[in-house]
N, C-alpha and C positions, 0 to 999 in steps of 0.2 A: 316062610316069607312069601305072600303073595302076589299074582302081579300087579293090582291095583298100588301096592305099598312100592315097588320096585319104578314104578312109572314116577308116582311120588317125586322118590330120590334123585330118579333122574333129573326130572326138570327143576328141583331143587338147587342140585350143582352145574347145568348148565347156566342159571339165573347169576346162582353167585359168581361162577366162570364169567359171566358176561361183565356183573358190574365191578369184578376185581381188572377184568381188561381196559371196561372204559375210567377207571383210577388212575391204572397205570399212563395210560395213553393222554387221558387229560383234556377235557373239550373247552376251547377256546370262542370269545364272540369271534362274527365276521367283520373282516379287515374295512375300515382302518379302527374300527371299537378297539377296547383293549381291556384288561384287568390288572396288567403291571408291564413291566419292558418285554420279558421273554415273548410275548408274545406281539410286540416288531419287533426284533432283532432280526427277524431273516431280510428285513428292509433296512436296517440300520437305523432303526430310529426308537424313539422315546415313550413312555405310556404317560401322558400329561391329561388331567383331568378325565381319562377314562376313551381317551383317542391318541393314534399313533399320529408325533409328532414329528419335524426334524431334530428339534431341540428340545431340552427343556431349562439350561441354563447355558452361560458365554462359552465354559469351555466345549460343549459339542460341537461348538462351530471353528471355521478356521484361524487364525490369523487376520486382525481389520475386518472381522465380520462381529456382529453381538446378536441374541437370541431373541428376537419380537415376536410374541404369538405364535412362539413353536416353530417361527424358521426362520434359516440364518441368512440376516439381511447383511450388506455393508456398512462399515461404522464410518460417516461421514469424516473424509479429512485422516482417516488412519493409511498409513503408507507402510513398505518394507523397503522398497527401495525409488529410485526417481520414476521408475515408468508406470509406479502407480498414481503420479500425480498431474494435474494438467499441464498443460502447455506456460511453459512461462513460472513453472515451482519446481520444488527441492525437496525430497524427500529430509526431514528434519527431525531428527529425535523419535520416531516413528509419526510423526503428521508433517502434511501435505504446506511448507511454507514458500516463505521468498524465496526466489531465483539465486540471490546475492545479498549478503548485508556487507560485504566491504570488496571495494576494487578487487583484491587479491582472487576474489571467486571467479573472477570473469577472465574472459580469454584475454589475446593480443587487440589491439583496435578495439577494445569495448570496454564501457562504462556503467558502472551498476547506478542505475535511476530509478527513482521509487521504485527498486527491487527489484527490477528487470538487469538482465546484462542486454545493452543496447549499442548496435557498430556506433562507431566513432570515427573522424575525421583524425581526431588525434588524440594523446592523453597529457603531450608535453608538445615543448618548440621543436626536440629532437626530432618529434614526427614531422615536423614542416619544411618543405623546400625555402629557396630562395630567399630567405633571409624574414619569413612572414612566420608569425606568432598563435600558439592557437589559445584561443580564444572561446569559452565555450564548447570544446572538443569540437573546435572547427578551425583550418588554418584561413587567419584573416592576413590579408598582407599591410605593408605598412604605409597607411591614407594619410596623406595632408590633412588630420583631421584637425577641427577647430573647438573649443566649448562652447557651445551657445549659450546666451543666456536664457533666462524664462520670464516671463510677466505674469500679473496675478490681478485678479479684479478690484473693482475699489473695495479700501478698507478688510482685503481678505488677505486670509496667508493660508487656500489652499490651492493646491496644486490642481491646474487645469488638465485635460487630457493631450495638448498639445503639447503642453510644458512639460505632462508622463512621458511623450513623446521624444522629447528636447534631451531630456535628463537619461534615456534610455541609453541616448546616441551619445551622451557625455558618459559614459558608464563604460561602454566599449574602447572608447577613445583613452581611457585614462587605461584599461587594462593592456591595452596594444601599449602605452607608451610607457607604463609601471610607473608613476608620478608616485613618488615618494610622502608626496604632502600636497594639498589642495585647501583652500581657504575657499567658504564659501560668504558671497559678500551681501545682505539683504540693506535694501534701496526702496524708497518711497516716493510719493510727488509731495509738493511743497503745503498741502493742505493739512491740519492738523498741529496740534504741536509739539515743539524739540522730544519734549520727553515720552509722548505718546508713538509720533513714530520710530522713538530709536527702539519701541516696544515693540511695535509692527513690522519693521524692519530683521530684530530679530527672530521674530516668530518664522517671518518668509527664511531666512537662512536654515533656522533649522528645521523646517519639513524639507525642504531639498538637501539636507545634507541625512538626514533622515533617511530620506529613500534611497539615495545614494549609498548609503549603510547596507539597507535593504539587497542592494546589487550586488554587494561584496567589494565597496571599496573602503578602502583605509585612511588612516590618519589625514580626517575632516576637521577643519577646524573654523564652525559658523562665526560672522563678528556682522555687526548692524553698523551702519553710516548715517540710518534714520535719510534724514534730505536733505543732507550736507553737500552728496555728489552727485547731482543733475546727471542724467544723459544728453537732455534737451534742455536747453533755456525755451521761456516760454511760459504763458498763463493758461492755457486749453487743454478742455479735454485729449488731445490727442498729445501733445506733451505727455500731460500728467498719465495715460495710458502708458507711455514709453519710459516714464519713470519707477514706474512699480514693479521692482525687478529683481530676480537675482543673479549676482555674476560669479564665475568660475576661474581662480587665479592659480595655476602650479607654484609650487615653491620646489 
């Protein structure tokens, strides 16, 4: 055996030694490239399209997070508990809802209002002193109030913004005093006739008994007089102004 043959050998099995090492060992792109996971794992993440990602589907992420282009954003409106939600929500079913959906959520002194629990003056008369009524979760006390009546322009039966006015303040007035029954009475001037204003007459009782509904009050009961019942005697505009009315009667 000579030495040219021996030399050979050698570097024969050093070559193959070499490329049985680099098998074993494995040569990987450089970071963040990739060819499959193993190779981010030491970074905790994902081999997605041939780059290490955070993700590559929802579950690698945490809880109220989902997987956008490889990394784990928050999922709008997901919660675990309240303090992951804003100011003024509820952690709900796992998303971010109202504050309150009935009284029962909200504390002492507060009232759930479009979803909010919001302080309160009261939530009953028990909260009120001195013999005053609450009203609106608010203690009103008990006013000499009056019903006013409302006017309406010629030949109309809608409600002016004075008269929204008028009717806001007859609204409060009947909840302080709990009027059992209220008749609302519509009135006209002397122009037109019998059976056209007892049409116009009624139309005006019931938009004000209407809105009055609107407010939360109860058992209304419109009836028209047409221009049977003058407020003014008289031929003039300003008569027939003060005759186009409606009035407010308890029973």
């Amino acid at each position: 055996m000579n030495k040219q043959w021996m030399q050979s050998i050698s570097r024969t099995a050093v070559i193959a030694l070499g490329l049985a090492l680099l098998a074993s060992t494995g040569c990987k792109p450089d970071y963040p490239r990739c060819e499959n996971d193993e190779h981010c794992q030491a970074r905790g993440e994902f081999c997605v399209n041939g780059m290490c990602q955070q993700c590559r589907e929802a579950s690698h992420c945490n809880a109220c997070q989902q997987c956008a282009a490889g990394r784990c954003v928050a999922e709008a409106g997901c919660c675990q508990g309240d303090q992951d939600c804003a100011a003024g929500q509820r952690c709900r079913s796992g998303s971010c809802g109202a504050e309150c959906l009935t009284q029962n959520e909200c504390g002492p002194r507060q009232a759930c209002q479009g979803g909010r629990c919001l302080a309160v003056d009261c939530l009953g008369d028990e909260d009120c002193a001195g013999g005053a009524h609450c009203v609106d979760f608010r203690c009103v006390g008990e006013p000499a109030c009056g019903l006013g009546r409302i006017h309406f322009d010629f030949d109309e039966a809608l409600l002016t913004s004075e008269a929204r006015s008028t009717l806001d303040a007859n609204a409060r007035c009947l909840k302080i005093h709990q009027a059992s029954a209220l008749v609302v009475e519509g009135h006209c001037d002397e122009r037109g006739t019998e059976e056209y204003n007892l049409s116009l007459g009624d139309r005006r009782a019931r938009v004000a008994a209407d809105y009055l509904k609107r407010l939360g009050i109860q058992g209304i009961r419109p009836v028209s007089y047409g221009e049977a019942r003058p407020l003014s005697p008289g031929h003039d505009e300003q008569v027939w102004a003060a005759n186009r009315r409606a009035e407010f009667v308890t029973r």
